[in-house]
C-alpha positions, -999 to +999 in steps of 0.1 A: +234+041+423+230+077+418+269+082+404+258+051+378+227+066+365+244+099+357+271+081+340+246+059+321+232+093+310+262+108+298+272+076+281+237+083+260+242+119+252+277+112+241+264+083+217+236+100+206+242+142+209+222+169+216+188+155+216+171+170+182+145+197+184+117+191+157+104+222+136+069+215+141+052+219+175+030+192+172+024+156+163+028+153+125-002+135+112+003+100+089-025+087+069-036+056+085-033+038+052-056+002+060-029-022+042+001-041+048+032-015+031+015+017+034+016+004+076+050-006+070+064+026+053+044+047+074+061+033+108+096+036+089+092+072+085+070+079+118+101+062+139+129+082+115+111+116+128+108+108+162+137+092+171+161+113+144+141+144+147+124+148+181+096+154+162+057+137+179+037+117+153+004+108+150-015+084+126-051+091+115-070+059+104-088+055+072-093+047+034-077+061+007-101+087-006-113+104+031-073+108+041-067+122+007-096+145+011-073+151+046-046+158+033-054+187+013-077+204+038-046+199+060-063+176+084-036+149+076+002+159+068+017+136+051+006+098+031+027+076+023+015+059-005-003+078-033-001+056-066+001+075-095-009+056-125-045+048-104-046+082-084-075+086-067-096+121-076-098+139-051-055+136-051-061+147-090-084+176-080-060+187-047-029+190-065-046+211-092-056+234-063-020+238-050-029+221-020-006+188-022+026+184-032+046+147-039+076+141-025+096+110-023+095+080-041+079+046-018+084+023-049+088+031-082+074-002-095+041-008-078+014-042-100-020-045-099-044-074-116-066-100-111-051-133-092-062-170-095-043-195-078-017-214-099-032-247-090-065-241-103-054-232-142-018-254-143-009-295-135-026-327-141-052-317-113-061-284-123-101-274-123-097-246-153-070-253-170-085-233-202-089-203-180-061-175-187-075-144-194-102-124-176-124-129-209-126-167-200-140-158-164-179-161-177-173-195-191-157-202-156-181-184-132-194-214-119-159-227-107-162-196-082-197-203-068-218-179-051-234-196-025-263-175-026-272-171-061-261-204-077-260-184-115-232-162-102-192-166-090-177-144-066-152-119-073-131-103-043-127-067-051-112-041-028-126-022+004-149+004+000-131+036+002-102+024-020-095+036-055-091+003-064-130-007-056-140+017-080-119+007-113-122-030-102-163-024-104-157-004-136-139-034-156-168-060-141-192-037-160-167-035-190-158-069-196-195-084-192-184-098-157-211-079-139-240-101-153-217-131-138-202-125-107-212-109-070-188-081-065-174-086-031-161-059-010-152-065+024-160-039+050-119-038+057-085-047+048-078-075+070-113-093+064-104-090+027-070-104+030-082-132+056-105-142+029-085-142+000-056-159+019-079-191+041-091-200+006-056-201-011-044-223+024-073-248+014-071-246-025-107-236-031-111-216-061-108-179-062-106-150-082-094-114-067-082-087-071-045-076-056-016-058-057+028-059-049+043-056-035+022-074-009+031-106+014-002-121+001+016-119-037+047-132-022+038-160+000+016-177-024+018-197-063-004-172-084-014-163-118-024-130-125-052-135-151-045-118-187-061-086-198-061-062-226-025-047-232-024-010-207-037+018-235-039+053-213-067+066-236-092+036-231-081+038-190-090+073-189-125+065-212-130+037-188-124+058-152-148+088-169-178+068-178-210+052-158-207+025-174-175+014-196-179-004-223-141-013-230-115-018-199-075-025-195-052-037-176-035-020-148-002+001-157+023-004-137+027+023-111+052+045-094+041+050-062+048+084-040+048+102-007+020+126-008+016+160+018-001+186+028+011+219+003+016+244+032+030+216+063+060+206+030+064+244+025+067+250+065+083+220+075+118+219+051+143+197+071+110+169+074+098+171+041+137+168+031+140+134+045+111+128+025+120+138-005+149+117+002+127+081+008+133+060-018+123+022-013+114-009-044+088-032-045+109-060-041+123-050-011+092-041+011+074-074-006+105-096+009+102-076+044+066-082+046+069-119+035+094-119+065+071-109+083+047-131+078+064-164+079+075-149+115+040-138+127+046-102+132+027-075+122+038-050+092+046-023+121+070-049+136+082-058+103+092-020+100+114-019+133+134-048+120+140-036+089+153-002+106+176-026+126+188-050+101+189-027+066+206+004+076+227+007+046+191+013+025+178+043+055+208+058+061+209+074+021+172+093+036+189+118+068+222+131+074+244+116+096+235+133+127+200+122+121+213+084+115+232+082+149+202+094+171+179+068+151+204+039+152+212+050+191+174+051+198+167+018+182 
């Protein structure tokens, strides 16, 4: 038994080399990012640096704004999603300082709007078929009843905490919508997502706010309501005031790797495989759908896609650092 073991052994350290020493002496630190591909991209790139880089990771739970915050007091090394047409400011403020840097890209193609379901504005049973654009949501409020305040609809916006929240309460006050509808922000991700997605599966009438890629985008018949063409100076006129009188919709947004300035300037051969990561919005939306239809979580859905899509990974490390990964997995 003994004589197998140690060939077993050497069998691994043939196949996989000398085991890799990481160039920090402590667990890295991920932003705990409270949605679906920031989990998913985050366990890609935690399980690349410890299995391909004997490094030790750690996550740190949160919302956007306190793990930015993180981040640049160097609480938090590295985030993987920082989404630069709707940065958050305290990311705008940091990397002013010096004390973040960006480095690879997550997805260079990143939506955001407001979502009705198809059913409800298109085919012979449709409830508000005249509703298209968000302007048409006050002559529509009551198809989105507030069961507490019968004068009102209810909008889904995002958690608090998320950058999101705020420009979502921002256009309610712009486009009149405030006076109409109860701004609804769940406490978390997954209460948000659980509500948004129980009242698609039993086609009641809802109006929220979301984002791709996303399985709740991709597993469901949508339409993303119609808003003023993207203009950058009304944005930025609309993010500095109290209360905006004029809104637009939501650019579309390259989305990036964020760290700490001093752990990227330290740390060279890690923040080199991140400068490396390159994913699209397509392909985490179709791993996440996966992932859904087979009832595994986004973490899951990340070990899979290491398994099944090494052609896409493999372009990140070198290919010393793919064989331990591949071995390990």
């Amino acid at each position: 038994m003994l004589r197998k073991l140690l060939a077993a052994l050497g069998l691994a350290m043939l196949a996989t080399g000398t085991a890799a020493a990481c160039e920090v002496d402590r667990p890295i630190n991920f932003a705990g990012l409270d949605y679906d591909s920031a989990a998913f991209h985050t366990t890609i790139a935690r399980t690349i640096l410890e299995k391909g880089y004997g490094c030790r990771t750690d996550r740190v739970p949160g919302a956007t704004i306190p793990l930015v915050n993180g981040v640049a007091r160097g609480d938090v090394d590295v985030i993987m999603e920082i989404w630069l047409a709707n940065p958050v400011q305290a990311w705008l403020d940091a990397e002013r300082d010096g004390k973040v840097v960006r480095l690879g890209t997550t997805f260079p193609d990143a939506t955001e709007g407001w979502y009705v379901p198809r059913s409800l504005v298109e085919g012979p049973a449709a409830k508000a078929p005249a509703l298209r654009a968000v302007s048409d949501l006050a002559a529509h409020r009551a198809v989105f009843a507030d069961p507490d305040d019968a004068t009102k609809g209810l909008f889904y916006n995002c958690v608090p905490g998320w950058q999101c929240e705020i420009v979502n309460t921002k256009k309610l006050v712009a486009y009149g919508l405030d006076r109409h509808f109860t701004n609804v922000r769940p406490g978390a991700s997954e209460a948000l997502v659980a509500a948004i997605d129980s009242a698609l599966k039993r086609g009641r009438p809802i109006v929220f706010y979301h984002w791709s890629p996303s399985w709740l985008v991709g597993a469901h018949d949508l339409v993303r309501l119609e808003e003023p063409p993207f203009d950058r100076e009304t944005w930025a006129r609309m993010l500095a005031a109290t209360k905006p009188e004029k809104a637009t919709a939501y650019p579309v947004s390259e989305v990036v790797i964020g760290a700490n300035a001093r752990f990227a300037a330290t740390a060279t051969a890690i923040t080199g495989f991140l400068r490396a990561y390159r994913s699209t919005s397509a392909d985490t939306s179709a791993a996440l759908a996966a992932a859904r239809r087979k009832g595994i979580t986004a973490e899951q859905a990340a070990a899979r896609f290491l398994k099944d899509k090494p052609e896409l990974w493999r372009r990140w490390v070198s290919d010393e650092v793919a064989r331990r990964v591949a071995a390990a997995l």
